[in-house]
VOGU-3710 file (C-alpha; in Angstrom, 3 decimals, decimal comma):
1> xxxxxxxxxx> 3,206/-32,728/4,189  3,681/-34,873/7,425  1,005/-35,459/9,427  1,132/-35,146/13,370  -0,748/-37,633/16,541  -4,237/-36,644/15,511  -3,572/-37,797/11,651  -4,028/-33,509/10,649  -1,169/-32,055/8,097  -0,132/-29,023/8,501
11> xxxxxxxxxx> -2,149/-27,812/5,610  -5,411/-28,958/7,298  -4,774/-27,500/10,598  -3,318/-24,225/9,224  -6,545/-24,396/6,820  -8,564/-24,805/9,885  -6,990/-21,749/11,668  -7,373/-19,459/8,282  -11,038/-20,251/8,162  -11,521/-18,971/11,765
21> xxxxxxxxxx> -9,618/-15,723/10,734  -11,579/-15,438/7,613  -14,531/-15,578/9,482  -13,767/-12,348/12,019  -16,427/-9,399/11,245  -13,362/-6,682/11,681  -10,927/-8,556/9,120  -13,803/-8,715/6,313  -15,253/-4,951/6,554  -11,498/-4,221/6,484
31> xxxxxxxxxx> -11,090/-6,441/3,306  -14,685/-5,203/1,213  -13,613/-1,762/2,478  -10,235/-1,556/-0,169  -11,774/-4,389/-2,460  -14,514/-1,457/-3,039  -11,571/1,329/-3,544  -9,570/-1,151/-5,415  -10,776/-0,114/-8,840  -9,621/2,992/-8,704
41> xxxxxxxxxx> -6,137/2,066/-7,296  -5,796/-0,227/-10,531  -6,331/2,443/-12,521  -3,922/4,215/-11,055  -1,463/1,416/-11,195  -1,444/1,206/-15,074  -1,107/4,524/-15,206  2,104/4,183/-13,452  3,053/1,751/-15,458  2,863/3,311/-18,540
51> xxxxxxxxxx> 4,195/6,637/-17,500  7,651/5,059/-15,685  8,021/2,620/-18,125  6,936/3,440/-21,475  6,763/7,365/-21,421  9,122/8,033/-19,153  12,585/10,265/-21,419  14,996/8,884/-18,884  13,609/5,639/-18,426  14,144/2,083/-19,480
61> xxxxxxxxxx> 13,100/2,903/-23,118  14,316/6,211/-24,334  16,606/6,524/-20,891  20,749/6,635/-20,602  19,930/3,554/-18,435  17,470/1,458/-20,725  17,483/1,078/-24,462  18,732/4,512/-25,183  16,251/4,747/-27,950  15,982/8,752/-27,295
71> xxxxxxxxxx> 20,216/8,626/-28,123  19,767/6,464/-31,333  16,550/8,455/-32,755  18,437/11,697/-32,143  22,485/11,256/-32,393  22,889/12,261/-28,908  20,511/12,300/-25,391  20,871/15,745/-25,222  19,490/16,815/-28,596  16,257/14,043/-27,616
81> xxxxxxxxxx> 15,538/15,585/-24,051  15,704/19,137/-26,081  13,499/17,627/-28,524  9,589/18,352/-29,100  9,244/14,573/-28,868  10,670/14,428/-25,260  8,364/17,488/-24,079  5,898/15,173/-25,555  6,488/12,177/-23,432  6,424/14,524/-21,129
91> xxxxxxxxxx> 2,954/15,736/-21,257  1,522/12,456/-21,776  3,122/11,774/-18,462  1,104/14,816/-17,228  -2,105/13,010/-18,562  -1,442/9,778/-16,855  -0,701/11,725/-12,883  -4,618/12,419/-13,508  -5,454/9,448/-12,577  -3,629/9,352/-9,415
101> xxxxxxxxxx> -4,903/12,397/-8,179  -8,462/11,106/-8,567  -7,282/8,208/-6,627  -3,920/7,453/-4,340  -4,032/11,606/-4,369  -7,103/11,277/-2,148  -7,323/7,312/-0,863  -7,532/8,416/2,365  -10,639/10,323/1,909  -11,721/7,108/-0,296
111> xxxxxxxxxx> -11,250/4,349/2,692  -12,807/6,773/4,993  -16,209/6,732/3,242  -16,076/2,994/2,173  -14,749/2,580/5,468  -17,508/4,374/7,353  -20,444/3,026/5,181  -19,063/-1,246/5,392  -18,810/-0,437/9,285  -21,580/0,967/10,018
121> xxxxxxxxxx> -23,601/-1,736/7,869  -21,718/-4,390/9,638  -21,931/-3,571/13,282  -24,974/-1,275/13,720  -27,825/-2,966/11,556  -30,267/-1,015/13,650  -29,214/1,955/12,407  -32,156/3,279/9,302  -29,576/5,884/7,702  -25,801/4,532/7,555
131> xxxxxxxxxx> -24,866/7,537/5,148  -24,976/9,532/8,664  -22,001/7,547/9,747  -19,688/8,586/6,681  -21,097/11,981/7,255  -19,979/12,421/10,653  -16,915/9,663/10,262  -15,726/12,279/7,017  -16,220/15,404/8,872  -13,956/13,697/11,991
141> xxxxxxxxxx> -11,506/12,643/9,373  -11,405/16,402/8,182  -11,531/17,820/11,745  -8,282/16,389/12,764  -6,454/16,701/9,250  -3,533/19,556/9,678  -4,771/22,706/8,183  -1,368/24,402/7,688  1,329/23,627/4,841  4,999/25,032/5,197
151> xxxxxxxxxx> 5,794/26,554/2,117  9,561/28,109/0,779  9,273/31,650/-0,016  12,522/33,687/-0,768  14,184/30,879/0,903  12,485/31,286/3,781  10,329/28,818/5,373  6,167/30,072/5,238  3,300/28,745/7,063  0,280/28,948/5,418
161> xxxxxxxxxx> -2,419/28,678/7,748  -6,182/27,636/7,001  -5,304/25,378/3,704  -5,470/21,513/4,206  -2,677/19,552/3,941  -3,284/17,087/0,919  -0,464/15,010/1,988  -2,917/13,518/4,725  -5,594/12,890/1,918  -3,985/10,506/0,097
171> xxxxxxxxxx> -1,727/7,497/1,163  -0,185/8,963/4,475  -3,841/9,603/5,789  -4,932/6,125/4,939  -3,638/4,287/8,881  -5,195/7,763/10,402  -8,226/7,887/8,444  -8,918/3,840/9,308  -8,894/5,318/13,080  -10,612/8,294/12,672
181> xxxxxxxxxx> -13,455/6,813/10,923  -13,583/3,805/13,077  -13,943/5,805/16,346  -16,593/7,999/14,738  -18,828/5,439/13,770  -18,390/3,431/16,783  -19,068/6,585/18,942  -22,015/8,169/16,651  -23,710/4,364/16,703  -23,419/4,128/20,348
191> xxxxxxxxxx> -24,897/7,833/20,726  -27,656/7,245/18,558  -28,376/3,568/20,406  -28,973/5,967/23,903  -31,778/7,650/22,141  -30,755/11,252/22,779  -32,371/12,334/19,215  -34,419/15,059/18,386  -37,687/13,480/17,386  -39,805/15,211/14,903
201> xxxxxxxxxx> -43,514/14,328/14,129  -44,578/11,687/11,716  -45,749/13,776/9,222  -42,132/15,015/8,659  -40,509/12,592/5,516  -38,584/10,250/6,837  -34,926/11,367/5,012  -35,479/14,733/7,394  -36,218/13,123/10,410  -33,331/11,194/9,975
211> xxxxxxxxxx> -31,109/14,138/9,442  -32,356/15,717/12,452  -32,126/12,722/15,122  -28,428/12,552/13,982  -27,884/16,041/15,003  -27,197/15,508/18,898  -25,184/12,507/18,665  -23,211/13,882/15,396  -23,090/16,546/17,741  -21,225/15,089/20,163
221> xxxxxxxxxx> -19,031/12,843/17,878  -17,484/15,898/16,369  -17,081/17,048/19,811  -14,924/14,423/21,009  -12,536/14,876/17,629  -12,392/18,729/17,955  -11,186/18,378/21,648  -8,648/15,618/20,343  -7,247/17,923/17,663  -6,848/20,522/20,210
231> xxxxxxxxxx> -4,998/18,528/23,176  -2,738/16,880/19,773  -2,194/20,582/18,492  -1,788/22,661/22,012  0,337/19,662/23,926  2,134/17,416/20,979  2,294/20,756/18,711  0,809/18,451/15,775  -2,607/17,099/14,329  -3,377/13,827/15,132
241> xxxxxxxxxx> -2,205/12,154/11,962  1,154/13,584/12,237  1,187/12,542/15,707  0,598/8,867/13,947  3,402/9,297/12,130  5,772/10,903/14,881  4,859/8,410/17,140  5,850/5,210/14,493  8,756/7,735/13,346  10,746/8,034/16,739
251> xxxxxxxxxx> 11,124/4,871/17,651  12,588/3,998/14,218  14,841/7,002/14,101  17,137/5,608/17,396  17,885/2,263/15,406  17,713/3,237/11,788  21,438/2,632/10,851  21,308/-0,828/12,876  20,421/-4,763/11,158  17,487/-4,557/13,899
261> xxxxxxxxxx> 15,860/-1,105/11,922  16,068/-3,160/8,668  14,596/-6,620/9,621  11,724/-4,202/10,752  11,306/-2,132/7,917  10,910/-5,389/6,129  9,184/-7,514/7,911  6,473/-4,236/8,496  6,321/-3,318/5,158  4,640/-6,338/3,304
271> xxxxxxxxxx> 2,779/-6,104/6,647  1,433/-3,052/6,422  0,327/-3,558/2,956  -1,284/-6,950/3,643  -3,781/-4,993/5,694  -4,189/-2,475/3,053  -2,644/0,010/4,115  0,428/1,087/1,956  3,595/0,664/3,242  4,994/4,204/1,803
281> xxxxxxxxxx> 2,470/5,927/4,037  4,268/4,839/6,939  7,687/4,578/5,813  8,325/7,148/3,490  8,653/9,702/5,993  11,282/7,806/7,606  12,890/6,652/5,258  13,438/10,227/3,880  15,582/11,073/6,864  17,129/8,030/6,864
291> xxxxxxxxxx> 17,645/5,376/4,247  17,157/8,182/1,888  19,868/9,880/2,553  22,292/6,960/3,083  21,319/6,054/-0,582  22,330/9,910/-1,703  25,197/9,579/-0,526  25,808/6,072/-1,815  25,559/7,928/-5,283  27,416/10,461/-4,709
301> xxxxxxxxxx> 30,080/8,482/-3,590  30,159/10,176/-1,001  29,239/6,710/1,147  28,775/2,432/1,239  25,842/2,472/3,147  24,455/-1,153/2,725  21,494/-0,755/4,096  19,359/2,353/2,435  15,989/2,532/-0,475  18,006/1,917/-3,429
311> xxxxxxxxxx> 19,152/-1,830/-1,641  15,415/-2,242/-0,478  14,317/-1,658/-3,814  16,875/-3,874/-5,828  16,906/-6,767/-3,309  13,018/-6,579/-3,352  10,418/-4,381/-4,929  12,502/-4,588/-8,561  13,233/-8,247/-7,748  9,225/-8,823/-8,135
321> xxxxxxxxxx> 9,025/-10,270/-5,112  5,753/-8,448/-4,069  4,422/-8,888/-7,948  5,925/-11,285/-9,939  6,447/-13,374/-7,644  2,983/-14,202/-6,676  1,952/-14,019/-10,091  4,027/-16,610/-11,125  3,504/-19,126/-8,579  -0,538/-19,290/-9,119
331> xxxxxxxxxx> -0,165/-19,213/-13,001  1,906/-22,113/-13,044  1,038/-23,724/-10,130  -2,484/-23,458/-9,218  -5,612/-25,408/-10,701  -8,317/-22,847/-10,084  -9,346/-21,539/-13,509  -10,788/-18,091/-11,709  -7,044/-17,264/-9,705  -5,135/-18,526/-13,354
341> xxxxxxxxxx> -7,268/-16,073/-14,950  -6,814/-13,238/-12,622  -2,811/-13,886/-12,735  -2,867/-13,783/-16,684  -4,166/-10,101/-16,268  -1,867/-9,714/-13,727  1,299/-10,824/-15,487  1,773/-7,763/-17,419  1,780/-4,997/-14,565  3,890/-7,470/-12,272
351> xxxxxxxxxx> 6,789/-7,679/-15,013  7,071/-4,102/-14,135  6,679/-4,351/-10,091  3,124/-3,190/-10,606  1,732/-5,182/-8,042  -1,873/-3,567/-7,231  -3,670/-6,076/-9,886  -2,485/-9,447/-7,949  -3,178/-7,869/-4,405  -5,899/-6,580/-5,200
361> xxxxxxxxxx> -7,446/-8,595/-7,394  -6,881/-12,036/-6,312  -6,624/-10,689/-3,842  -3,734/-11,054/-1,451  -5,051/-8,235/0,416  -6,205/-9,565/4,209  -6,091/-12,852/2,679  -5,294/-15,761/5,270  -3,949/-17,812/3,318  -1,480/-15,755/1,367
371> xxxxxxxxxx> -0,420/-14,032/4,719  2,658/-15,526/5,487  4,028/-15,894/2,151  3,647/-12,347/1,342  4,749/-11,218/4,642  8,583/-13,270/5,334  9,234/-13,169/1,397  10,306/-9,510/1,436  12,630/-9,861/4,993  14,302/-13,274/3,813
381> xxxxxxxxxx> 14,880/-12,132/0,109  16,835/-8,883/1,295  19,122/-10,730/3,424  19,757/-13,239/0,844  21,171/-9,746/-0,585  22,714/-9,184/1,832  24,608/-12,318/2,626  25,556/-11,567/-1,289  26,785/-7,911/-0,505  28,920/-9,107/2,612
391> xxxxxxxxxx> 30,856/-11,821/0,827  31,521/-9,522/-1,703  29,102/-11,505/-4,758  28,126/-7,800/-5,558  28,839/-4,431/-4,548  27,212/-1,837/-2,150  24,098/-0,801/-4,706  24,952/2,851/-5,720  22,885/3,660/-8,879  19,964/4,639/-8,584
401> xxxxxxxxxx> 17,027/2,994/-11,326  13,631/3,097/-11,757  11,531/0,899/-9,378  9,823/-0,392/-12,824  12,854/-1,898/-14,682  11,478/-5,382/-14,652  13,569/-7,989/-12,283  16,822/-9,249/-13,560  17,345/-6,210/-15,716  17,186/-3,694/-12,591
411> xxxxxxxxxx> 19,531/-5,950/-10,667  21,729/-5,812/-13,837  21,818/-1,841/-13,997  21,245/-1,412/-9,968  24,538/-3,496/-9,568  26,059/-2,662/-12,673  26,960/-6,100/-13,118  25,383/-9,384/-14,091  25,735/-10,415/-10,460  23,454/-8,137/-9,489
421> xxxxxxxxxx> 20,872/-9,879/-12,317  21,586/-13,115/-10,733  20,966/-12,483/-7,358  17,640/-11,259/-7,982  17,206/-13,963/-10,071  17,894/-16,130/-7,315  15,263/-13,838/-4,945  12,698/-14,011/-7,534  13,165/-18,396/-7,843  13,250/-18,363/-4,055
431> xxxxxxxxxx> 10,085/-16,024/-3,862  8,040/-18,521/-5,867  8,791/-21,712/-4,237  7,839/-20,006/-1,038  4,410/-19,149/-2,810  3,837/-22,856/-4,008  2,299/-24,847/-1,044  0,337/-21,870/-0,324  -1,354/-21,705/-4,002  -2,212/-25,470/-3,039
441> xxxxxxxxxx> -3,651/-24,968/-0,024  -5,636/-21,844/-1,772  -6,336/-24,739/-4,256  -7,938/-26,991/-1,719  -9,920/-24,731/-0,221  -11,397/-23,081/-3,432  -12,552/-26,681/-4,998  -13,571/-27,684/-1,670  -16,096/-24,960/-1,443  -16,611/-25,845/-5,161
451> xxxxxxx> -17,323/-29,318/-4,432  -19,796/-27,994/-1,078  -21,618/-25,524/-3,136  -22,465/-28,178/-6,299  -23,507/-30,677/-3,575  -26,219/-28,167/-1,788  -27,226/-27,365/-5,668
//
């Protein structure tokens, strides 16, 4: 890389401007917070993977649209989906949803605690009981949730009052949850700093008196969420998480059929999930009433929407842009045993576009450096689809395939062509050599701390 007046290359000044942001005290409780949930969300990752793409009856192995194994075994798909064998694939699926819904089911209520606890460690190191601030930072989180769930009975819509919506607890609660918690420990810490406790004698044990000098300032944490919830409920007729989600949800909704709604879906997206948060917790509800649809009706013929999930997902997520991609660049490229080591795990998942055990493990995850790589790889890869799509290279994508097909394959039966397989082919090549001088300056850094750390020993 050049260098400019003051003899610095690019990769030492941006180096020197990662360090600085590696450094700030929000950006790393953010980054231990899901590094400490991350176990559980790997779990849940290869049980994805091995439900959608091994167990799955209409997927890529036993599937109409994979190896039609199901057809072969049986004479015909319908005698294997009829077939105990299929039912069985089917309740190992079952099996393999358990571990999501002791994890992504309720990751909300996961970051909250983590969260809560790294937070309150962080910032208030004064404070002798931190477990008070997830106490009081879950109960806020809880206070604010929607307790109603609309229900279809006799096809007519039912509210069900006084039953919490578990859509919150998992991934869509995750951005209010980060909030929510936040404010509560902030609030309860500041409370607690103004000494307005209830102070019990010494001969009290010490785990009581700490319960009880939370009381007033728990107190009045609680109170400021309760009167929250009911200003969000009474004047916004919603809880405050759906008012999150309204309020990102609107604004998209005016300019979702425009190029300006998809450059920032995309650019957001990998954005989003950079700072942990995951991208279909935001999205997803707006992309069910609106790329969602466009891509219904794109297989129902009924449409050639270009822009809509199933494009998303073949000029991106099945390309392996977010997995593969990544993956690949650091195993070839990069000369840090620990990261080539890390990838070689990885490679397996990311084949599939499982791509929890690269950002999380590595991880990629509020990582500096790996930033803007992960974040303008998504955006530039789906137009390169879509300067394909306009000059006619492929067709609008109508068939709808498993997120998991691995990349090349998915573009094959997304496209229904071997165009299809090269474009992402030419996503996924593109992809990497983005990734490259970023797994050197990753490089540099590591065995520079290397070389610092042998030198003090």
């Amino acid at each position: 890389m050049g260098k400019n007046e003051n003899g610095k290359s690019f990769s030492d000044k941006f180096t020197e401007v990662v360090s600085k942001i590696a450094g700030n005290k929000l950006l790393l409780t953010l980054r231990d917070s899901f590094v400490l949930v991350a176990s559980l969300t790997l779990l849940a990752g290869f049980a994805v993977m091995i439900s959608s793409v091994f167990l799955d009856p209409n997927g890529i192995i036993f599937g109409q649209d994979g190896l039609h194994l199901g057809k072969l075994i049986f004479g015909s798909s319908k005698a294997f989906l009829n077939s105990g064998f299929a039912a069985g694939l089917m309740k190992a699926q079952e099996l393999c949803t358990t571990f999501t819904k002791g994890s992504m089911s309720i990751n909300a209520v996961l970051v909250v605690v983590i969260f809560a606890n790294t937070l309150s460690k962080r910032y208030f190191r004064k404070n002798k009981e931190h477990m008070n601030s997830v106490l009081y930072a879950l109960a806020a989180f809880f206070i604010c949730l929607p307790w109603n769930v609309t229900t279809e009975v006799n096809g007519s819509a039912v509210q069900i009052d006084n039953i919490v919506n578990s859509n919150f607890l998992g991934q869509q609660g995750i951005f209010a949850g980060l909030i929510i918690s936040g404010v509560a420990v902030v609030l309860y810490n500041k409370l607690s700093e103004k000494d307005i406790t209830i102070k019990m004698p010494s001969s009290v044990p010490p785990a009581v008196a700490r319960s009880f000098e939370s009381l007033v300032p728990g107190f009045l944490t609680l109170m400021v969420f309760i009167v929250a919830t009911a200003i969000s409920n009474t004047f916004a007729h919603a809880s405050l998480p759906e008012l999150f989600l309204q309020v990102l949800q609107k604004p998209a909704m005016a300019i979702s059929k425009t190029a300006g709604f998809a450059l920032f879906s995309q650019i957001t997206w990998p954005l989003f999930q950079w700072f942990g948060i995951h991208p279909s917790a935001i999205w997803s509800p707006i992309f069910g009433m609106t790329w969602d649809i466009a891509g219904n009706e794109n297989v129902l013929g009924a449409a050639h929407h270009l822009y809509s999930t199933l494009f998303m997902n073949y000029s991106t997520i099945a390309a392996g842009t977010f997995a593969l991609a990544p993956v690949l660049a650091i195993l070839i490229f990069s000369k840090v045993k620990s990261n080539k080591k890390i990838t070689k795990i990885a490679l397996a998942p990311a084949i599939f576009n499982i791509s929890e055990p690269i950002t999380f493990g590595l991880p990629i995850i509020l990582n500096p450096i790996y930033m803007i790589p992960f974040v303008i790889v998504q955006p530039l890869c789906f137009y390169i689809a879509v300067f394909f799509t306009k000059i006619g290279f492929i067709d609008v994508i109508c068939n709808n395939v498993p997120w998991t097909v691995p990349p090349v394959l998915s573009g094959l039966l997304f496209s229904g062509s071997i165009n299809g397989a090269i474009v992402q082919l030419i996503n996924l090549i593109v992809a990497i050599i983005i990734y490259i001088p970023f797994v050197r300056i990753a490089d540099k850094m590591a065995l520079k701390k290397q070389e610092t750390e042998n030198q003090e020993g």
